[in-house]
C-alpha positions in Angstrom: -63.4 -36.2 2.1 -59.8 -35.6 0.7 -57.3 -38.5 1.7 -53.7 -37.7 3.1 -52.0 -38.0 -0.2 -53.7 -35.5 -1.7 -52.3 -32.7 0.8 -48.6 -33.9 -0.2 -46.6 -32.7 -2.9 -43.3 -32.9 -4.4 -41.2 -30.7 -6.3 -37.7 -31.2 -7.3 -36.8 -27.4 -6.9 -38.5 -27.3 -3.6 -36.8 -28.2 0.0 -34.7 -31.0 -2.1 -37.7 -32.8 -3.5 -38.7 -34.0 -0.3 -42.7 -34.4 0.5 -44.3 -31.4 1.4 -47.6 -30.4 2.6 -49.5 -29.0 0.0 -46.7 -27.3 -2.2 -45.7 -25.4 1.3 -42.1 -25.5 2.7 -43.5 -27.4 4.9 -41.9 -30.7 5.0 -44.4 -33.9 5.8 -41.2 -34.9 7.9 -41.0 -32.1 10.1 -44.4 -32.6 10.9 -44.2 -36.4 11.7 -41.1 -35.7 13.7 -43.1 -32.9 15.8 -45.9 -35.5 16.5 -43.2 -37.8 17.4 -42.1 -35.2 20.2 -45.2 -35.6 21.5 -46.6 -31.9 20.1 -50.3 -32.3 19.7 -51.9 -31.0 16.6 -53.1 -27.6 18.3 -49.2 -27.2 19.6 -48.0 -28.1 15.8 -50.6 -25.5 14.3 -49.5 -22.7 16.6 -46.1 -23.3 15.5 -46.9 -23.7 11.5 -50.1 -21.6 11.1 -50.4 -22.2 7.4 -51.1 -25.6 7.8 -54.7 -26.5 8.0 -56.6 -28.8 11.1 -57.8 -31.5 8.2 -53.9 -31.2 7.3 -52.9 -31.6 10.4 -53.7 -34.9 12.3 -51.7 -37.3 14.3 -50.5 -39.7 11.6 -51.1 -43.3 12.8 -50.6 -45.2 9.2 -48.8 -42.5 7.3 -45.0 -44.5 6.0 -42.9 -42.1 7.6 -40.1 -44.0 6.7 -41.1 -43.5 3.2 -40.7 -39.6 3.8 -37.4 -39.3 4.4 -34.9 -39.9 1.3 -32.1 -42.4 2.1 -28.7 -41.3 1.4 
């Protein structure tokens, strides 16, 4: 089975080099920050239907502090 990191990528000339999922504009934060909403995973894919059910799942030890650059 893939792990988690594998489904994130980074590119500097992509939503500001931020984490994305899977070289989508999809930002790994904005889908932490919909879980911590309290969206489920069914609610989150409804809203982002490119993203995958594997892709998306609550994530209890993903660094989400990690995600988002300081500055």
């Amino acid at each position: 089975m893939e792990s988690w990191q594998h489904r994130i990528t980074t590119n500097p000339r992509q939503c500001g080099g931020r984490p994305c999922i899977r070289g989508m504009r999809i930002r790994v934060a904005d889908v932490l920050q919909l879980f911590a909403a309290g969206l489920s995973a069914e609610q989150i894919l409804a809203r982002c239907p490119t993203l995958k059910p594997p892709t998306c799942k609550p994530p209890c030890n993903t660094p989400g502090r990690q995600l988002t650059p300081r500055g």
